[in-house]
C-alpha positions in Angstrom: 103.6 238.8 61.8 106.5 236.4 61.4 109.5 237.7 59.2 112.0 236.3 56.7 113.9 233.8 58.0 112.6 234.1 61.3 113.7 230.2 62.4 117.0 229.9 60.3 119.6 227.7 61.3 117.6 226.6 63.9 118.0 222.8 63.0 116.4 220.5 64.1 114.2 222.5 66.3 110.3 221.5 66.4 107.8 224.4 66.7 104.4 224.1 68.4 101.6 227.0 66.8 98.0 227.3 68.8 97.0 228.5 64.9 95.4 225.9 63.5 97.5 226.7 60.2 100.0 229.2 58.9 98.9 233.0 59.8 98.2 235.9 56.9 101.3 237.5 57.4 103.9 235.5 57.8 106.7 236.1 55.2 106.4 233.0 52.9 110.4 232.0 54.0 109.5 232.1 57.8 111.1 228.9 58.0 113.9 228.0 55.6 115.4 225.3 58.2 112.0 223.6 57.6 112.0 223.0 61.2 108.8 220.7 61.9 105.5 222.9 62.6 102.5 221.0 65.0 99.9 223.4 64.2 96.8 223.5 66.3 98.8 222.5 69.1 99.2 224.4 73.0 100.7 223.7 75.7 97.9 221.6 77.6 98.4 219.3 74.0 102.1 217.9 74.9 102.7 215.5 77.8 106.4 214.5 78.4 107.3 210.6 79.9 110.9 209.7 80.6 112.2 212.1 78.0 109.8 211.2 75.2 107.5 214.1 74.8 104.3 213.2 73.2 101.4 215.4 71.7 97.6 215.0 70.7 97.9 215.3 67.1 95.2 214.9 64.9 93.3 212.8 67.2 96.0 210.7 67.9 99.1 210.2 69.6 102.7 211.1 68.0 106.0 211.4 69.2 107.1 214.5 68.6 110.5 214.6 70.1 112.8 213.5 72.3 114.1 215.6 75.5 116.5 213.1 77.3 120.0 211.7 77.1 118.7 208.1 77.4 120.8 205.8 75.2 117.4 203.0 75.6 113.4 204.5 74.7 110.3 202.5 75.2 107.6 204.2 73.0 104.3 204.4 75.2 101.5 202.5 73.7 98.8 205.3 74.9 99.1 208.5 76.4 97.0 210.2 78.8 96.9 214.2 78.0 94.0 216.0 79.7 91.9 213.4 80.8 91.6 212.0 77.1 93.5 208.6 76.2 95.3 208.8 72.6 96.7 205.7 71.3 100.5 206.7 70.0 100.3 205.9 66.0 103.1 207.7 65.2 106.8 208.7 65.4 107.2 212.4 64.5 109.1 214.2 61.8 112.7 214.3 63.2 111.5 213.2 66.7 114.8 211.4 67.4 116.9 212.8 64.7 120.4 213.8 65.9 120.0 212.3 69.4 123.2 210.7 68.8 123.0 209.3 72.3 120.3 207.1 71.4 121.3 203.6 71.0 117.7 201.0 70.8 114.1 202.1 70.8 111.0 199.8 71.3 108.3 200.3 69.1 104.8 198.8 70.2 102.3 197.4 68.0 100.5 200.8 68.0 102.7 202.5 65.4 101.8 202.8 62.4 103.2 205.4 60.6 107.6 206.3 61.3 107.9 210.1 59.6 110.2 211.5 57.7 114.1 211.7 59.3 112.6 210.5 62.5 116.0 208.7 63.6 118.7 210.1 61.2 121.8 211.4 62.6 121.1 209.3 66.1 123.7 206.1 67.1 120.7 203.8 67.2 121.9 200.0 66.8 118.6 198.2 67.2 115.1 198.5 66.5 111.9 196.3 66.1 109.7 197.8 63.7 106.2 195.6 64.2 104.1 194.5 61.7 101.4 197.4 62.1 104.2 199.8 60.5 102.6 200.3 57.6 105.1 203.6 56.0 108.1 204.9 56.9 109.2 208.3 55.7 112.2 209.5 53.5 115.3 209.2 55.3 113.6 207.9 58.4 117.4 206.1 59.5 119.9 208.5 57.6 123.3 208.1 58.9 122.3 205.3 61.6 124.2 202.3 62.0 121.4 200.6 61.8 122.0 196.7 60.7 119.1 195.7 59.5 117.5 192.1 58.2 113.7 191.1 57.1 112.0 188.2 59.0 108.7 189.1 57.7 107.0 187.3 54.6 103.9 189.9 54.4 103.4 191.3 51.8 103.3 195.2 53.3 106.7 195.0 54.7 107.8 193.6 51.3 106.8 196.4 49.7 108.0 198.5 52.2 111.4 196.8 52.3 112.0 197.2 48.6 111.1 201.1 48.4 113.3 202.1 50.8 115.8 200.0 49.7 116.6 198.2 53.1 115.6 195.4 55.0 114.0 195.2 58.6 113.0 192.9 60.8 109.4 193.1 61.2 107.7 190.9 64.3 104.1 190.6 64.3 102.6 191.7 67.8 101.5 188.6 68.9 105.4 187.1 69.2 106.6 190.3 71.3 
């Protein structure tokens, strides 16, 4: 069993279960720092490159944190983890967040999906968010310098421009 509070104040801490979901018998406030929970996930799951660390996830690739003290991250297009090939989709919940080393990250035009709070809290200045992006979670850049400016005439990134309230530049794969 898991108790009350059993991962408070551990921030932003990410948390890897081999249970495919939560356990009878874990206390219902196991995790009140609503750290971020893989489930389904082992050890022979995660693969680490140049301090990103990268897990199949649903039958995909995600980044699911970062390790390093790098201030520049290339994002892998595909990852090789156990013999099987996963195209990386996806930037994790919190995968970056509070890395405030990190100063410019390259996206490829494999992402598709940027979680909630993935970058808040880090020093990143610059980002290309390609046109396959198609949602970005709450908060994905709180307290980022970020400068931001939209390029793209589409009409996804419009829409995603005006709910979050910001604009970003958006180039299509082809020009990078």
């Amino acid at each position: 069993s898991v108790g009350i509070d059993a991962f408070d104040e551990s921030g932003s801490a990410i948390i890897y279960c081999q249970a495919s979901s939560q356990p009878k018998g874990w206390d219902t406030t196991w995790n009140p720092s609503f750290c971020m929970v893989y489930w389904g996930i082992s050890a022979s799951n995660i693969f680490e490159k140049n301090g990103v660390e990268y897990i199949a996830y649903k039958g995909t690739g995600y980044v699911s944190s970062f390790l390093d003290t790098t201030e520049n991250v290339v994002i892998e297009n595909s990852v090789n983890i156990n013999g099987t090939n996963y195209t990386v989709t996806t930037i994790g919940e919190s995968a970056f967040s509070s890395r405030e080393n990190l100063k410019t990250v390259k996206l490829t035009s494999n992402i598709t999906t940027i979680k909630n709070h993935a970058f808040s809290g880090t020093d990143i200045k610059y980002i290309v968010i390609p046109n396959s992006v198609q949602t970005i979670g709450e908060y994905a850049f709180l307290y980022s310098p970020l400068k931001i400016s939209s390029s793209s005439t589409s009409k996804a990134s419009t829409s995603i421009c005006s709910d979050l309230s910001l604009l970003f530049s958006k180039i299509s794969a082809s020009s990078s």
